[in-house]
N, CA, C and O atoms as CSV, one atom per row, in Angstrom:
chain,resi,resn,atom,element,x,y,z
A,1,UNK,N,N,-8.370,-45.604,15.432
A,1,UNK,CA,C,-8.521,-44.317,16.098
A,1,UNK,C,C,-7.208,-43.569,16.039
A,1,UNK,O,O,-6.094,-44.093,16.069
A,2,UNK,N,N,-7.481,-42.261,15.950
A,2,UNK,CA,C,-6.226,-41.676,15.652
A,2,UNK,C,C,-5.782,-41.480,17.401
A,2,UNK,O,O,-6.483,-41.236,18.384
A,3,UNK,N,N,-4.064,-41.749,17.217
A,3,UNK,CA,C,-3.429,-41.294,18.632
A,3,UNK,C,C,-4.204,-39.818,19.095
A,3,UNK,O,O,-4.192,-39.689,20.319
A,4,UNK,N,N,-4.668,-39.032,18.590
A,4,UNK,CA,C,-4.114,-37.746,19.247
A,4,UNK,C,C,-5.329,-37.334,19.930
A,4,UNK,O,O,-5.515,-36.263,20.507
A,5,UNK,N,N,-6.710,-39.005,19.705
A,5,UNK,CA,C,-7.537,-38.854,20.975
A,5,UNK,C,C,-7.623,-38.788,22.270
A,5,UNK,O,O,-7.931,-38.159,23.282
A,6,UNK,N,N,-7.062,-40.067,21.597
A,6,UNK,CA,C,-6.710,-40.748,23.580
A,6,UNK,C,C,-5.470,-40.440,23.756
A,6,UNK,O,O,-4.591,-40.710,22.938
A,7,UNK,N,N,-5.218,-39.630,25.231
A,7,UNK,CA,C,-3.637,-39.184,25.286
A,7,UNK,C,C,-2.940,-39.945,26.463
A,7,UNK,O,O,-3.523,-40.199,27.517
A,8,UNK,N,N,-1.641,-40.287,26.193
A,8,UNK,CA,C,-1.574,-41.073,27.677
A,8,UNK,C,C,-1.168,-40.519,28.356
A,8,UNK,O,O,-0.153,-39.854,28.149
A,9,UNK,N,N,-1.701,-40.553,29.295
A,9,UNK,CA,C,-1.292,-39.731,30.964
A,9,UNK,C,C,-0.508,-40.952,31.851
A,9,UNK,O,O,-0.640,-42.166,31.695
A,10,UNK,N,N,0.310,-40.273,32.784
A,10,UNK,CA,C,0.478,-41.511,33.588
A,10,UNK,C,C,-0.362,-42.260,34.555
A,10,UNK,O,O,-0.882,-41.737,35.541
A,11,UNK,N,N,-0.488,-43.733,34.167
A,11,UNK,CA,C,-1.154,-44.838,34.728
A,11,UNK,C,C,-2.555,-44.689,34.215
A,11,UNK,O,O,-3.568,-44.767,34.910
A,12,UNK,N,N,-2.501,-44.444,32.801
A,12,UNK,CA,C,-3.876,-44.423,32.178
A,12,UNK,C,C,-4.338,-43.590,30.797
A,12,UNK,O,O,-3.464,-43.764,29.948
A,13,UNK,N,N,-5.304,-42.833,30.344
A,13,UNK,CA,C,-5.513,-42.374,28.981
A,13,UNK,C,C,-6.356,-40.921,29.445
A,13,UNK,O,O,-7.288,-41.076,30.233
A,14,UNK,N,N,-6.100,-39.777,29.055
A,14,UNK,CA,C,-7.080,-39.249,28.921
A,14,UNK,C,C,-7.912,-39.289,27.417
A,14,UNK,O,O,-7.530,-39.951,26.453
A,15,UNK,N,N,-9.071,-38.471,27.444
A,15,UNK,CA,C,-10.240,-39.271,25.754
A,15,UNK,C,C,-11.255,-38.060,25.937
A,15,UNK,O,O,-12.026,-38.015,26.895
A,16,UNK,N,N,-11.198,-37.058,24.928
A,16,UNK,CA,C,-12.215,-36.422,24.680
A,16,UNK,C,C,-13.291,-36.729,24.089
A,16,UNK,O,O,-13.438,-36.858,22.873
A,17,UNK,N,N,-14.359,-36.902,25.205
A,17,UNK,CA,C,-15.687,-37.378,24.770
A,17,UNK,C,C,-16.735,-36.209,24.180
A,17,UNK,O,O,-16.730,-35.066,24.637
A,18,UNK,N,N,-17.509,-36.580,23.257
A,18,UNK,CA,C,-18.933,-35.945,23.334
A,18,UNK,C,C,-20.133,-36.696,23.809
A,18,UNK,O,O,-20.139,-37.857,23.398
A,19,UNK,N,N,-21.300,-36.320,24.666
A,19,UNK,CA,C,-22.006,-37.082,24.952
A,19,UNK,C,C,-23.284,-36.671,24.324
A,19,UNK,O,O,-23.771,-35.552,24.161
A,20,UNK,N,N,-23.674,-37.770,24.036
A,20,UNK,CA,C,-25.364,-37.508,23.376
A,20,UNK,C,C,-26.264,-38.168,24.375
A,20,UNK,O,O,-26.487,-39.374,24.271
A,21,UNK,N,N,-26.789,-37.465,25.325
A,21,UNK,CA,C,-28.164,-37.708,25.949
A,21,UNK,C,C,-29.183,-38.497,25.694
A,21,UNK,O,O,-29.134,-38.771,24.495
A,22,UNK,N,N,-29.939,-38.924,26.120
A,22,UNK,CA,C,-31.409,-39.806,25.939
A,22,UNK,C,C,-31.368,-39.907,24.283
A,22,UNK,O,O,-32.136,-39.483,23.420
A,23,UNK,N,N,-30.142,-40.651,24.225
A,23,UNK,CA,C,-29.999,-41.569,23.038
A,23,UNK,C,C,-30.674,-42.780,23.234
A,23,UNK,O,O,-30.964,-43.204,24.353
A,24,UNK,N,N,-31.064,-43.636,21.655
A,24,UNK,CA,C,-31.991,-44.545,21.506
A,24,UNK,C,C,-31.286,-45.609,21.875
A,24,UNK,O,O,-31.992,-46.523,22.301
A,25,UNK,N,N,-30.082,-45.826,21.861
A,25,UNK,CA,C,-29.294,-46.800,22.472
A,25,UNK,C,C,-27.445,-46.635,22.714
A,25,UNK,O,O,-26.728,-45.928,22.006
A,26,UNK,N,N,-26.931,-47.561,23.992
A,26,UNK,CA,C,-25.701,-47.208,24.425
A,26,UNK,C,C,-24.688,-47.368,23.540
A,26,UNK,O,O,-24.817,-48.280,22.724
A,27,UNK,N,N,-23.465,-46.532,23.497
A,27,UNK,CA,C,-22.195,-46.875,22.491
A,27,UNK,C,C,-21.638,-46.193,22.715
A,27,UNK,O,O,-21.845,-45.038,23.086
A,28,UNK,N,N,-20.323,-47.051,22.449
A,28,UNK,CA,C,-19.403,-45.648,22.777
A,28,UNK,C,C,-18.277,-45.822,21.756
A,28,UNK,O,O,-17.560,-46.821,21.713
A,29,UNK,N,N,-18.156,-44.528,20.747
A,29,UNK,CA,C,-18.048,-44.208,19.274
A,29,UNK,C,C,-19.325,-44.072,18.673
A,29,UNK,O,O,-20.478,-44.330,19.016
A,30,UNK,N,N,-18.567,-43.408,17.294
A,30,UNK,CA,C,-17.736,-43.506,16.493
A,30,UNK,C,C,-16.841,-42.400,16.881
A,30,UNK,O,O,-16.898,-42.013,18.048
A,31,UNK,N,N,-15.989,-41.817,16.027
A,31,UNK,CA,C,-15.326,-40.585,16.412
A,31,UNK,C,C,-16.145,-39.646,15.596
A,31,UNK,O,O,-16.668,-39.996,14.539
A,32,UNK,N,N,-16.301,-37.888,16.335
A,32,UNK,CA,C,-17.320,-37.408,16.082
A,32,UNK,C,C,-16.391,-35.925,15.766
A,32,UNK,O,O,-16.789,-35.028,16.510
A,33,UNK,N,N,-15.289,-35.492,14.865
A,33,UNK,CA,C,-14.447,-34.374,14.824
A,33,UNK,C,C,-13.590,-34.500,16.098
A,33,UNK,O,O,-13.480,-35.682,16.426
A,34,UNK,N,N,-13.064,-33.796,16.769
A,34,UNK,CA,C,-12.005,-34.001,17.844
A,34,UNK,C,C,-12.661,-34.858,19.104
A,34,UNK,O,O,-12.313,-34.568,20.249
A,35,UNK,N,N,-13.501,-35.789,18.896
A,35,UNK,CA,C,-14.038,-36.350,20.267
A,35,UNK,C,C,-14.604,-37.163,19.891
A,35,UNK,O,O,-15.164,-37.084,18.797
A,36,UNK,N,N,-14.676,-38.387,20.757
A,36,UNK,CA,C,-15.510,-39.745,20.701
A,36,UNK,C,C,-17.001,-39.499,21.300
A,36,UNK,O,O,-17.087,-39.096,22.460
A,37,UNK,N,N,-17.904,-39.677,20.714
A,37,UNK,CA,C,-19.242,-40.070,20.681
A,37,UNK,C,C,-19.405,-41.266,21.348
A,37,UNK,O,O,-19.187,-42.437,21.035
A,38,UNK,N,N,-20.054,-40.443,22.839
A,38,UNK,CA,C,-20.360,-41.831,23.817
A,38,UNK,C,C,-22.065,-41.242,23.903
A,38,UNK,O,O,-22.417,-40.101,24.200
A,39,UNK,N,N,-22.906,-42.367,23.558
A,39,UNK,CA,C,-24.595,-42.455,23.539
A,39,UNK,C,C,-25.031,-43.003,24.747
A,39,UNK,O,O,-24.760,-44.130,25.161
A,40,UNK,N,N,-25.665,-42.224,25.249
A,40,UNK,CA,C,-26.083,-42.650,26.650
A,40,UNK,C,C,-28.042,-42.529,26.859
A,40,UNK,O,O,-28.495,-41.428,26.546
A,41,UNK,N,N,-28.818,-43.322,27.225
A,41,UNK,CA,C,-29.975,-43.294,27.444
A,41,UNK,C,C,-30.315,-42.225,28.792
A,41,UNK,O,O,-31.390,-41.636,28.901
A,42,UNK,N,N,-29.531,-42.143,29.474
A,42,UNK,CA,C,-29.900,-41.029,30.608
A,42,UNK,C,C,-29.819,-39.814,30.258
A,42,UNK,O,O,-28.803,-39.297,29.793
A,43,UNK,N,N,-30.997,-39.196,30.473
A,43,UNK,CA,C,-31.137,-37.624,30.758
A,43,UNK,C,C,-30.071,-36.690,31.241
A,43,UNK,O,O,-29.389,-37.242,32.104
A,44,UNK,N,N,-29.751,-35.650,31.020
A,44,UNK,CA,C,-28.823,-34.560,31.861
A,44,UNK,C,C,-29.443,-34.355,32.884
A,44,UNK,O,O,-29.983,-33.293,32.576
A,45,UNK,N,N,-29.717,-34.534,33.702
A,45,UNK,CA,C,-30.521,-34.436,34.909
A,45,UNK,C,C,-30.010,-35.012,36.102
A,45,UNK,O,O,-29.875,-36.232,36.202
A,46,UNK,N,N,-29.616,-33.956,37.324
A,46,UNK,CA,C,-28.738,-34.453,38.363
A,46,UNK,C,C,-27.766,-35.304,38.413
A,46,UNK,O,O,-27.663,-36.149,39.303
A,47,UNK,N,N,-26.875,-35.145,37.357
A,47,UNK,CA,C,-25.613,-35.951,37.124
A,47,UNK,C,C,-26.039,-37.527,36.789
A,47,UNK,O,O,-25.350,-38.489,37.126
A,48,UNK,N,N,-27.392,-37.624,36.012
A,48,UNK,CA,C,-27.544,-38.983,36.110
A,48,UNK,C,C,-26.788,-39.591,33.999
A,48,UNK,O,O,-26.687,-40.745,33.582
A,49,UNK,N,N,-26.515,-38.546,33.393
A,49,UNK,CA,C,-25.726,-38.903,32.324
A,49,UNK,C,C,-24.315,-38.920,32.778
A,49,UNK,O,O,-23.616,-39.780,32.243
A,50,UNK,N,N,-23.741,-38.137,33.670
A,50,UNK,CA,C,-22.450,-38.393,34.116
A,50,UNK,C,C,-21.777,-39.601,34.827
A,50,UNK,O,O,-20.587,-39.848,35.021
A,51,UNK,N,N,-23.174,-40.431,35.230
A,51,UNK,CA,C,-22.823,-41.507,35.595
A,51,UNK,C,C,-22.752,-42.429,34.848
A,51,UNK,O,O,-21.850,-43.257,34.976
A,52,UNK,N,N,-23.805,-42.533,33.753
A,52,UNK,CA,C,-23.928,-43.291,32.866
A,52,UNK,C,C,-22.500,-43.236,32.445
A,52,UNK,O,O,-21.721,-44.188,32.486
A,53,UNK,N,N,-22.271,-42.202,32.094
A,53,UNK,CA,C,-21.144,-42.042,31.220
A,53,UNK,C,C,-19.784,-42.753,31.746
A,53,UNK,O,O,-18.978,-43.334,31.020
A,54,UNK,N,N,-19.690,-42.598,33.131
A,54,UNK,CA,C,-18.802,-43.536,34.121
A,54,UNK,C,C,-18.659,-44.717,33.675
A,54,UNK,O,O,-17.653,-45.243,33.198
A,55,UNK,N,N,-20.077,-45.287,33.898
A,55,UNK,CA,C,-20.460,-46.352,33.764
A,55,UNK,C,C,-20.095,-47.243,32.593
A,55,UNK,O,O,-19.465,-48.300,32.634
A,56,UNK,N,N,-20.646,-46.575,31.464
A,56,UNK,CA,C,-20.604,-47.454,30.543
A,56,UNK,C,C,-18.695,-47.459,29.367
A,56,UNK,O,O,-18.281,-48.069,28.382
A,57,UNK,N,N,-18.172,-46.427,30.285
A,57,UNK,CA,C,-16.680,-46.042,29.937
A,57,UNK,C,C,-16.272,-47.423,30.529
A,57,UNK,O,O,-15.649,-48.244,29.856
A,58,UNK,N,N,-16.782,-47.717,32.260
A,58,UNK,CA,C,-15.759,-48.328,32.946
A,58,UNK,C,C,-15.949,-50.221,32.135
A,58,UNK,O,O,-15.142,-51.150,32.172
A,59,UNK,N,N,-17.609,-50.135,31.367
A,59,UNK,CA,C,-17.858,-51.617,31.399
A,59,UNK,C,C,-17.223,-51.560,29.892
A,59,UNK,O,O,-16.889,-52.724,29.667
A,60,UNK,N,N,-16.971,-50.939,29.011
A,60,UNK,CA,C,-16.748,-50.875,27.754
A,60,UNK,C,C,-15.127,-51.183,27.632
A,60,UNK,O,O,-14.793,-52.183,26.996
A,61,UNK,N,N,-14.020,-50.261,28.287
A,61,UNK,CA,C,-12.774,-50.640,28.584
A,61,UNK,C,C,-12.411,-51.160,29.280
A,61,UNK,O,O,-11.183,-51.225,29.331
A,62,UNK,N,N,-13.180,-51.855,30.248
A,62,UNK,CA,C,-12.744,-52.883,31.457
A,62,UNK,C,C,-12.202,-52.746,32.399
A,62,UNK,O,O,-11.526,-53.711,32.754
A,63,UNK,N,N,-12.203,-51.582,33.238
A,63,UNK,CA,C,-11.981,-51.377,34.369
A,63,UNK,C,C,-12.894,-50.925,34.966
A,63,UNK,O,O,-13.919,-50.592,34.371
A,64,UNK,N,N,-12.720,-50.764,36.653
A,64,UNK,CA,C,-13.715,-50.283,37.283
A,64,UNK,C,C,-14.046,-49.256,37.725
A,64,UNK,O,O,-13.015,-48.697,38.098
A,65,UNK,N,N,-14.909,-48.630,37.923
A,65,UNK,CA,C,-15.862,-47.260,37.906
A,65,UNK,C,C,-14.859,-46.429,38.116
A,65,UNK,O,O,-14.600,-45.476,37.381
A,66,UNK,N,N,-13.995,-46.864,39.528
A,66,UNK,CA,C,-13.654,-45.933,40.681
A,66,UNK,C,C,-12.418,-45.175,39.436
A,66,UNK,O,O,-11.984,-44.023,39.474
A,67,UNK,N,N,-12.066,-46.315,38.352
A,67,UNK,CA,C,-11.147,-45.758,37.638
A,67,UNK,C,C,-10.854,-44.835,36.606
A,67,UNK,O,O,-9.811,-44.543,36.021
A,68,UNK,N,N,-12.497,-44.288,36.490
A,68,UNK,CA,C,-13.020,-43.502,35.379
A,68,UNK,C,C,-13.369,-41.780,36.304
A,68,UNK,O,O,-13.820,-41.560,37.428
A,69,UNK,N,N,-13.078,-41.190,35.605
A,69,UNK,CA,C,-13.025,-39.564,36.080
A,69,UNK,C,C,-13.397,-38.516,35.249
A,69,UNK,O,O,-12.751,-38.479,34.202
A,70,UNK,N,N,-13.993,-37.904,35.348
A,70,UNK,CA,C,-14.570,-36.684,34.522
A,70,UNK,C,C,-13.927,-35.748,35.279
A,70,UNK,O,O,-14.076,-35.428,36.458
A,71,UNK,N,N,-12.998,-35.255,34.207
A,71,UNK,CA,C,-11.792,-33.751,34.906
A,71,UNK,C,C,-12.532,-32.675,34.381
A,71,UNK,O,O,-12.943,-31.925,35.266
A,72,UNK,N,N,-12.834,-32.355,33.248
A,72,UNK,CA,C,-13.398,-31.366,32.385
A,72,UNK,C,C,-14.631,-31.519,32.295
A,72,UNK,O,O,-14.706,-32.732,32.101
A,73,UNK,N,N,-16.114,-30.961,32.303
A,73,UNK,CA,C,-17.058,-30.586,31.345
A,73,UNK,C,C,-18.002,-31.227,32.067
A,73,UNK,O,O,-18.668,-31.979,31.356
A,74,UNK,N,N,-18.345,-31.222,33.301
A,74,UNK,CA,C,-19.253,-31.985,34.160
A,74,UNK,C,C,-20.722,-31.273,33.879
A,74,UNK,O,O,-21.801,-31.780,34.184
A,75,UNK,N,N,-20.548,-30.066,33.270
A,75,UNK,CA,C,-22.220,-29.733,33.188
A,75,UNK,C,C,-22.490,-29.463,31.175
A,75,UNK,O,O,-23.572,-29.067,30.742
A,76,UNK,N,N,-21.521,-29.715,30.435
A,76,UNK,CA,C,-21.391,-29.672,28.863
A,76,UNK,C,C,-21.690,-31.161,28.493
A,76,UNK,O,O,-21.631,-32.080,29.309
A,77,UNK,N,N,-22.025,-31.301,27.148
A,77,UNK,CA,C,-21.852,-32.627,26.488
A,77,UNK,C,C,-20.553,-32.615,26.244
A,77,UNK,O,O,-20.008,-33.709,26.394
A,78,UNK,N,N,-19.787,-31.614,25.873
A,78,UNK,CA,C,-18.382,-31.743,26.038
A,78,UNK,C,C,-17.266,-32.224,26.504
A,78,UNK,O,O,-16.390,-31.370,26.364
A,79,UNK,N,N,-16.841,-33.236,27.023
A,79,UNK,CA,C,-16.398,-33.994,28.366
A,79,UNK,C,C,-14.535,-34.066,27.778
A,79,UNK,O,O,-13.951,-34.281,26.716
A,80,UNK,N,N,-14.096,-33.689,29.442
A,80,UNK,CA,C,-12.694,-35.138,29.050
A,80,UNK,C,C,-12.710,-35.831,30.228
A,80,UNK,O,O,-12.965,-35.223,31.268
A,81,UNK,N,N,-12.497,-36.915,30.236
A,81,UNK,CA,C,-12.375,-38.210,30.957
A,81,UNK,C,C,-10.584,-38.644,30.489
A,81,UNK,O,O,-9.910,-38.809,29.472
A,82,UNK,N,N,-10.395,-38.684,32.380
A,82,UNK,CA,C,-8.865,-39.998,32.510
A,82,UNK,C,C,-9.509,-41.206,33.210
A,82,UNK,O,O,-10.153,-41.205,34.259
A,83,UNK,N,N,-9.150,-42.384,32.290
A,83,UNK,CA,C,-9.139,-43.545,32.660
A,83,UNK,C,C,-7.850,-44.420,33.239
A,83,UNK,O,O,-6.805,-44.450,32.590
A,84,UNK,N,N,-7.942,-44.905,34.100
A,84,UNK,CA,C,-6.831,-44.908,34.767
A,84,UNK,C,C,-6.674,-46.819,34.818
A,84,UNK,O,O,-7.574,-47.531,35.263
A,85,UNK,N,N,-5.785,-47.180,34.445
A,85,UNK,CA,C,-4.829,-48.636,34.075
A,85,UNK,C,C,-5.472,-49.477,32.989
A,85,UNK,O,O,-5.909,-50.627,32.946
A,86,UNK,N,N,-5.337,-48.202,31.891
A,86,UNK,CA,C,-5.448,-48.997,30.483
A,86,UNK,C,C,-4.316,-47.612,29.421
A,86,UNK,O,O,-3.888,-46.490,29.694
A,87,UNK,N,N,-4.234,-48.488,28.244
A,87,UNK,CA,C,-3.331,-47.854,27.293
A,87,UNK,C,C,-4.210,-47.189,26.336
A,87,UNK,O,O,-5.437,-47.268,26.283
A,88,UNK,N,N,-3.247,-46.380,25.426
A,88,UNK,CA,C,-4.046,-45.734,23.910
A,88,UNK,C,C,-4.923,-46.469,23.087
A,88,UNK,O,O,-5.963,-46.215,22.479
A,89,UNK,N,N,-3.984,-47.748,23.293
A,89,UNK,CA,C,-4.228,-48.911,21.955
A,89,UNK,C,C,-5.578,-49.752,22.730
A,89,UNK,O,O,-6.341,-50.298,21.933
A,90,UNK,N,N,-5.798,-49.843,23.692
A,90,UNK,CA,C,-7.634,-50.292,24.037
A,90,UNK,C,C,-8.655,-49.834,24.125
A,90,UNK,O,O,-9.782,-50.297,24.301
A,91,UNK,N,N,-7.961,-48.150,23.902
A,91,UNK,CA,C,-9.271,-47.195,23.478
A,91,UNK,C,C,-9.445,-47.251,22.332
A,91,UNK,O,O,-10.544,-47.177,21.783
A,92,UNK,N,N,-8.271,-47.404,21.743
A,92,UNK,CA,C,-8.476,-47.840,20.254
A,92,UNK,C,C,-9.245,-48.920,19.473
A,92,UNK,O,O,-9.790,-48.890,18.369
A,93,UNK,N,N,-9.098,-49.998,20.513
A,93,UNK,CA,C,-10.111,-51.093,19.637
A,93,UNK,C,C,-11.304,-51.515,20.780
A,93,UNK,O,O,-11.938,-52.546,21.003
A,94,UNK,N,N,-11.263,-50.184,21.368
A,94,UNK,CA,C,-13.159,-50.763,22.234
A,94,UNK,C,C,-13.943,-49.636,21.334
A,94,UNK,O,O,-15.096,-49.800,21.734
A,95,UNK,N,N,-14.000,-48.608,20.372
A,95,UNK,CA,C,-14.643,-47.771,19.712
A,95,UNK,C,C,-15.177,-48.731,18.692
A,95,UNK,O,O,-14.540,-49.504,17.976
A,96,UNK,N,N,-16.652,-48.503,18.776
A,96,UNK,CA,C,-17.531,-49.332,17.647
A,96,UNK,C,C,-17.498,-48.564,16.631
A,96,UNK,O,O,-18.070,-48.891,15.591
């Protein structure tokens, strides 16, 4: 993954995501032009992809929920997310 995805912030990464909706199954990658392609089975519907998206950020890089944040793009597929007590280099090798 190129550095200039994941940026490090202090005590963690920010990662411009794109999200694809009531996808056929979960992942998170490949890289998709300036943003990582996270596939989520939940609908846009009452923040229930934004959780997913929490979700499957926090089980994919290994931390927990509380540590995952959507700063930008809460109603876009567009997203940025800071993950907070991990580095560049484990966003780097949790992308399928």
């Amino acid at each position: 993954m190129s550095e200039s995805l994941a940026t490090a912030i202090p005590g963690g990464v920010r990662i411009p995501i794109l999200v694809q909706p009531r996808a056929s199954r979960v992942r998170f990658g490949p890289i998709h032009g300036d943003r990582v392609k996270v596939a989520i089975l939940s609908p846009p519907v009452d923040g229930a992809a934004n959780q997913a998206v929490i979700a499957l950020l926090a089980k994919t890089l290994g931390v927990a929920k509380r540590k995952v944040h959507i700063t930008a793009g809460h109603t876009s597929r567009r997203k940025t997310v800071e993950v907070l007590g991990i580095g560049v280099a484990a966003v780097a090798e949790s992308i399928a």
